[in-house]
N, C-alpha and C positions, 0 to 999 in steps of 0.2 A: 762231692764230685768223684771221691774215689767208688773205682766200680768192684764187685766181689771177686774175690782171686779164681781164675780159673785154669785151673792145674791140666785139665785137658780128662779128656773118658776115660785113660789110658792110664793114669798115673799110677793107681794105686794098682793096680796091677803089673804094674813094671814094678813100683817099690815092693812090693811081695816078693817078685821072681826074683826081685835084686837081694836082698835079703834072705833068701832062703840057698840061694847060691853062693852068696860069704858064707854064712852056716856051715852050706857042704865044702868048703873050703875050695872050692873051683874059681881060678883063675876069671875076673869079672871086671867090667869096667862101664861107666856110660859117658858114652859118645856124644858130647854137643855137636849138633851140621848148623854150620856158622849161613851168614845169609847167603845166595846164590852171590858168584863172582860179576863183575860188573859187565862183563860182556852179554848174560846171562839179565843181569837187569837191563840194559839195553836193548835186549829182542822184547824184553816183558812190553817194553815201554812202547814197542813198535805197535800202535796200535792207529788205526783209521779215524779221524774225524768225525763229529756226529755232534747235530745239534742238537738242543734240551727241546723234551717233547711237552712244549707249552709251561704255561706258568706254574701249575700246579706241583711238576716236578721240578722246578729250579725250587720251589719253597720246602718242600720233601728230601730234595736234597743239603738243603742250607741248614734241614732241621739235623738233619744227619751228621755231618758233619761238625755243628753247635755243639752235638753232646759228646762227639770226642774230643776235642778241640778246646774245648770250654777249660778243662782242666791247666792248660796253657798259662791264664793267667793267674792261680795261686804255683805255679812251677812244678806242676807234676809233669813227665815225662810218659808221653806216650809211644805205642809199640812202634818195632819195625812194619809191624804188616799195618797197620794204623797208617804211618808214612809212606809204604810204600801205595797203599790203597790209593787217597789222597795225591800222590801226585800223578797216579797213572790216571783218575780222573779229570783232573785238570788240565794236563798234557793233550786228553782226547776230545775239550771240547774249545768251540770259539771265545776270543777275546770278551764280547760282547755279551754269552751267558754265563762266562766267569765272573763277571762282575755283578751280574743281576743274584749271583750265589753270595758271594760274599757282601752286596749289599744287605740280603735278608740274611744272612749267617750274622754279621754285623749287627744290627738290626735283633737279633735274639738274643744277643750279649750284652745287648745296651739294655732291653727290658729288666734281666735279669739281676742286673747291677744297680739299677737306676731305678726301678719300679716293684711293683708286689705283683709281674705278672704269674709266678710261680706260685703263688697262691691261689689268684685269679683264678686260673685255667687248671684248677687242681676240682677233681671232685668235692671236696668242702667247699672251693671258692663257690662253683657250679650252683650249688645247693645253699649257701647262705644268700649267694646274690638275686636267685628267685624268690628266697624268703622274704626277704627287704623288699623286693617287686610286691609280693602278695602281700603282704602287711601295710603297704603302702596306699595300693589299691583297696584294702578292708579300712581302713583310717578315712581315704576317701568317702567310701559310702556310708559309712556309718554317719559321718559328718552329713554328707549329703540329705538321710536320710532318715536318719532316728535321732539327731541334733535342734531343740528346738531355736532357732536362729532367731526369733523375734526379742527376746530377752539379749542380745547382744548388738554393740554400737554396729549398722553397716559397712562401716571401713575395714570393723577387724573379721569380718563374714568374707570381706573382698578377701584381706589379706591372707586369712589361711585357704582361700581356694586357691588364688595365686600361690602360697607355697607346697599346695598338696600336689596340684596340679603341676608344678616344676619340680618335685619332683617325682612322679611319677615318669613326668619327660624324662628325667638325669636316668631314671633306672632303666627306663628304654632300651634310650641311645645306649647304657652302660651294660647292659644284655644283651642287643643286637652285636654290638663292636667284641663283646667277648667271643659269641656264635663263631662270628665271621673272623675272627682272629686269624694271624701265620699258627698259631698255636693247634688251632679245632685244622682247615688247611693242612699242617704236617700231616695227620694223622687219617688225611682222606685215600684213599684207594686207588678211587675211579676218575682217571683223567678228564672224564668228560666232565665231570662235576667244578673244575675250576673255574676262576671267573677272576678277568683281569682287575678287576676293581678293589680287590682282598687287597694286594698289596701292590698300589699303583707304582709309586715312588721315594722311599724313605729319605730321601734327602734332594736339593731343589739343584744336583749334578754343577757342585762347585766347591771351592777347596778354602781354606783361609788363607791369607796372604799376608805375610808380618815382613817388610823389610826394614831390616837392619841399621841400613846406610840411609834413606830415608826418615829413619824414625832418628839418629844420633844429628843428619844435619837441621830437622824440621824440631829440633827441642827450644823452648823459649828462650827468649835471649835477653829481652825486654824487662825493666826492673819488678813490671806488674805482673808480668808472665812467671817470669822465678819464682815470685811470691807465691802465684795460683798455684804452682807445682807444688811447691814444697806445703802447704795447706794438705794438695791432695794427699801426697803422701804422708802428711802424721794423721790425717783421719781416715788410712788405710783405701782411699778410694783411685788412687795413679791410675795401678792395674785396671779398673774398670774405665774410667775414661779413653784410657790406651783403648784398650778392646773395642771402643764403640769409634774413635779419631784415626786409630793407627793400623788398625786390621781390615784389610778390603777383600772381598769375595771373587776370586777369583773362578772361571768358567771351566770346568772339568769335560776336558772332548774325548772323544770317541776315540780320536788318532794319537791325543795322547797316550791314555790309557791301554793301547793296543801298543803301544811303544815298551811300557810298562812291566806288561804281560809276556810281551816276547822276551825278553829282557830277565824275568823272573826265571819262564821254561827252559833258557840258556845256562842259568846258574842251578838252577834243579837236575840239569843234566848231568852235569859234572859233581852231584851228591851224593855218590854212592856210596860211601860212610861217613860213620858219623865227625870223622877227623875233616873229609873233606866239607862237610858241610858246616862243620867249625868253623872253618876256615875263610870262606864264604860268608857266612853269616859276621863272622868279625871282622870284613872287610871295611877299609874307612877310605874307602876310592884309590887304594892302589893297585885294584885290580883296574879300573879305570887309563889308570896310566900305562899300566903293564900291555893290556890289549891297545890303545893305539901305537903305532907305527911313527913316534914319534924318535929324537934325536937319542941316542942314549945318556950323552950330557947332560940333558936336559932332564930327563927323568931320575937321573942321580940325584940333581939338583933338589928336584921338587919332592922327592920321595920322604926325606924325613921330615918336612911339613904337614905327611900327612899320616906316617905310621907312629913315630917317634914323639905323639903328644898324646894327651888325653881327649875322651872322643866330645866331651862339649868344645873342646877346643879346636879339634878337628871341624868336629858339626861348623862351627863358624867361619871357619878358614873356606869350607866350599859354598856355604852360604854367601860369603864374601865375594868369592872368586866366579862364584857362578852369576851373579847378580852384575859384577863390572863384566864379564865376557856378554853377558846381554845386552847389554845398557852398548854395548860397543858392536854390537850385530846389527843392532839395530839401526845405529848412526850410518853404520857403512852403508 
């Protein structure tokens, strides 16, 4: 993931001049110019709305973004101009193609983690995978053709046509779906060449749903229940049960996610280094508290519940609290 250092056109020609002017013992120094001041990123940032021009480019751009991005999750640190790129694009487009970006941005990360698609879509993969096609296809006819079939039981005549023939199905479909990939996609040009069907929808736009309080009051109680439990858990199967009893799917809308999003470009705004966006970033909801216009008492009160612990700790206490504030909107 790390990409090759690049010192810029310039360098080694300033390292010369810088060097040869200690030499002449002339008075020398170099100058870092730190990033523009923030007022200076806020004009940058002032920039017009504009929607994504068709599917093609929200995939082109999810690719773009993957491969800087990517690096994120073994901890490598990307640039300022990287960050600052990245949020003036996001800033400038809608709710709605923000999501369809980091759907397939998502979506490339999960391949890469998860699958051999980086082999796949690599020229070897390319060229092994027609190989197997065409090998496949020659096994076929030969069989077909130069195979005397009479000296063999009929069943097993059926049965290897049925496996030649599945697969040459399997290398198909597993050919066509490589062609068509977000992968071949990134790397097209011409907008008109996209086509909405490449990459409909990566996921069926809903979320998982684990409540807490729920799962603590609905645990067995009953002597046969107990039993069941604790079986599950010394043959290590709880967790999977859970998952399929206790996790419900929840419906991912539009108006949420647009809630979300606003929400985001609010705290982006106020990122103009990297102290502040520390800051932000390690918030555990008391910037929450801070912005409403609530009692000050009262926020005294609540504040070290939510700074002043550790953040699984934290994570539960709003999980908690946000779960009974619902549960009580809703009765009202």
């Amino acid at each position: 993931m790390l990409e090759d250092p690049d010192p810029g056109p310039n360098y080694a020609k300033l390292m010369e001049e810088y060097d040869s002017k200690i030499e002449a013992k002339i008075p020398t120094e170099i100058i870092i110019i730190e990033e523009p001041d923030k007022q200076m990123q806020a004009k940058a940032r002032d920039t017009q709305m504009a929607k994504l021009k068709g599917d093609l480019e929200v995939v082109q751009r999810a690719y773009y973004y993957f491969n800087i991005f990517k690096g994120l999750i073994v901890d490598i640190i990307f640039s300022f101009k990287d960050r600052n790129e990245s949020r003036k694009f996001f800033q400038s487009i809608y709710a709605e193609d923000a999501l369809k970006v980091i759907e397939v941005e998502l979506n490339f990360i999960y391949e890469v983690l998860f699958t051999k698609a980086v082999v796949v879509h690599s020229v070897v993969g390319y060229v092994f995978r027609l190989l197997s096609f065409i090998l496949v296809v020659v096994a076929l006819a030969l069989f077909r053709f130069n195979v005397k079939k009479e000296t063999f039981d009929p069943l097993d005549v059926k049965l290897t046509y049925v496996l030649l023939w599945g697969s040459v199905s399997l290398d198909t479909v597993a050919l066509v779906r490589a062609v068509l990939s977000d992968w071949t996609v990134a790397n097209l040009n011409k907008p008109e060449k996209t086509s909405r069907f490449l990459w409909e929808i990566f996921w069926c736009e809903s979320v998982k749903g684990y409540n807490l309080i729920r799962y603590c009051v609905n645990r067995p109680k009953s002597r046969i229940g107990i039993c069941m439990d604790k079986v599950l858990g010394c043959v290590g199967l709880r967790d999977f049960v859970d998952g399929i009893f206790q996790v419900s799917n929840k419906r991912f809308t539009s108006e949420l996610w647009k809630v979300i999003f606003d929400e985001l470009k609010m705290k982006s705004d106020s990122a103009d280094d990297p102290e502040d966006a520390k800051r932000i970033c390690s918030a555990r909801g008391n910037l929450a508290l801070q912005d409403f216009d609530w009692d000050k008492n009262l926020k005294d009160k609540l504040m070290p519940y939510v700074v002043d612990v550790t953040y699984d700790e934290s994570l539960l206490l709003w999980h908690i609290a946000t779960e009974l504030l619902y549960s009580d909107g809703r009765k009202s």
